[in-house]
C-alpha positions as CSV (number, residue, x, y, z in Angstrom):
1,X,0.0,0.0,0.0
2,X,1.7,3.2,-1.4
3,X,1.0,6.8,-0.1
4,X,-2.3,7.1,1.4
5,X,-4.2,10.4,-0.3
6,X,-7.1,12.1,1.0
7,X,-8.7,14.6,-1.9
8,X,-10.4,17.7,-0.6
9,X,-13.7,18.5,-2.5
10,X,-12.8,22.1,-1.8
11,X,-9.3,22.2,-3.1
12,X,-7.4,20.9,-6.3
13,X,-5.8,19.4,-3.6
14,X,-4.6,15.8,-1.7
15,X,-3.6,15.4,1.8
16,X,-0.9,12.5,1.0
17,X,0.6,10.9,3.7
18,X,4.3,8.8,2.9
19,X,5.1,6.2,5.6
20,X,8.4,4.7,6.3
21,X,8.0,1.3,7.6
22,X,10.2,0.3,10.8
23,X,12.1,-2.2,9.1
24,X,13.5,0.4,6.8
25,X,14.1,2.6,9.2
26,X,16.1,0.2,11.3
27,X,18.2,2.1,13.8
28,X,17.4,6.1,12.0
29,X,17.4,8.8,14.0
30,X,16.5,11.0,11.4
31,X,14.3,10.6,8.2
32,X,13.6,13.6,5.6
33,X,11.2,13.6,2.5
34,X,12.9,14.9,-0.5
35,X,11.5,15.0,-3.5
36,X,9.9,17.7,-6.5
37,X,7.5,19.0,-3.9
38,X,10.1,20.7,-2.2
39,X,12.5,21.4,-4.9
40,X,14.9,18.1,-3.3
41,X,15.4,20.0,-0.7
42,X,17.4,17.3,1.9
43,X,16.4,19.4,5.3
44,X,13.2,20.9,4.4
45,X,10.4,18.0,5.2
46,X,11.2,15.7,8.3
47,X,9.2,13.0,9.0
48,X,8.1,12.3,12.6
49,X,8.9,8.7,14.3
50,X,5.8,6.8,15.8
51,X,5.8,4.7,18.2
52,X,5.6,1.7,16.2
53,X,8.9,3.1,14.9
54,X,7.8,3.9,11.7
55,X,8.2,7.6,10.5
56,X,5.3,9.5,8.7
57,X,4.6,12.6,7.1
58,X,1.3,14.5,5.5
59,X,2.0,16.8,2.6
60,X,-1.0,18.5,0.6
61,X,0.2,18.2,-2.8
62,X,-1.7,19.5,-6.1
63,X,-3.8,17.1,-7.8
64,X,-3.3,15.8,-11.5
65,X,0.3,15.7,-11.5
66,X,2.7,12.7,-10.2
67,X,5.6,13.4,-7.8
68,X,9.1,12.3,-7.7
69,X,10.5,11.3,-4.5
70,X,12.8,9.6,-2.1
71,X,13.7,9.3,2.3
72,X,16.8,10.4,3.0
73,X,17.9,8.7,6.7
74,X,20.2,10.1,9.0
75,X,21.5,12.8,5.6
76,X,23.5,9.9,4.6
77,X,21.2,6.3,2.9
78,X,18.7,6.9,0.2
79,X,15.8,4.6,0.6
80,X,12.8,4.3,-1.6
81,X,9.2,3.8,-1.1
82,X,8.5,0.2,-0.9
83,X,4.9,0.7,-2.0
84,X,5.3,3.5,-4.3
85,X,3.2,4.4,-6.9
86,X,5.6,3.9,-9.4
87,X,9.5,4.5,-10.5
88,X,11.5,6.1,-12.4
89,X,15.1,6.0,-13.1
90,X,16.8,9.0,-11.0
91,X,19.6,10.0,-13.3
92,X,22.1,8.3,-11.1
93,X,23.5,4.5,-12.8
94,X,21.3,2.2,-10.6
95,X,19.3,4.9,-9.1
96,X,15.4,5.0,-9.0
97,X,13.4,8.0,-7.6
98,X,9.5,7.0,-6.4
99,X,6.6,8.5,-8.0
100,X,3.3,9.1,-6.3
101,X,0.5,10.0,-8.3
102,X,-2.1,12.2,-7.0
């Protein structure tokens, strides 16, 4: 199960919400979203840690369009969305970037 989106009837809008599981997470201390949404940005979206040890995040992102994205853990491991909607090749050999489509 990919990003979970909530449309607004109001907006042109989605409340998407990415998840980091636990097991990817491991030992992390810190986990950021980077992605288009916030021009890959590596500081500007942290994700908070539940208690299940799992980080989460809710962006509202603009409907119609699909996103690019990646976690970055402790500023140092790139780790992709297990569950994405799709993927796309991240213009790094080897490299794949997410892609949520909202």
């Amino acid at each position: 199960m990919g990003p979970q989106k909530r449309y607004l009837k109001t907006k042109n809008v989605s409340k998407v919400t990415f998840c980091l599981p636990a097991e990817a997470a491991r030992d992390a201390q810190t986990v950021y979203l980077v992605g288009d949404f916030n021009a890959w940005a590596a500081d500007a979206t942290p994700m908070s840690r539940l208690k299940s040890g799992e980080f989460k995040v809710t962006l509202d992102l603009e409907t119609g369009r699909e996103y690019e994205y990646r976690f970055l853990i402790d500023g140092r491991v790139w780790e992709n969305d297990w569950a994405a909607d799709d993927y796309r090749p991240a213009g790094i050999p080897g490299a794949e970037n997410s892609v949520v489509a909202v």
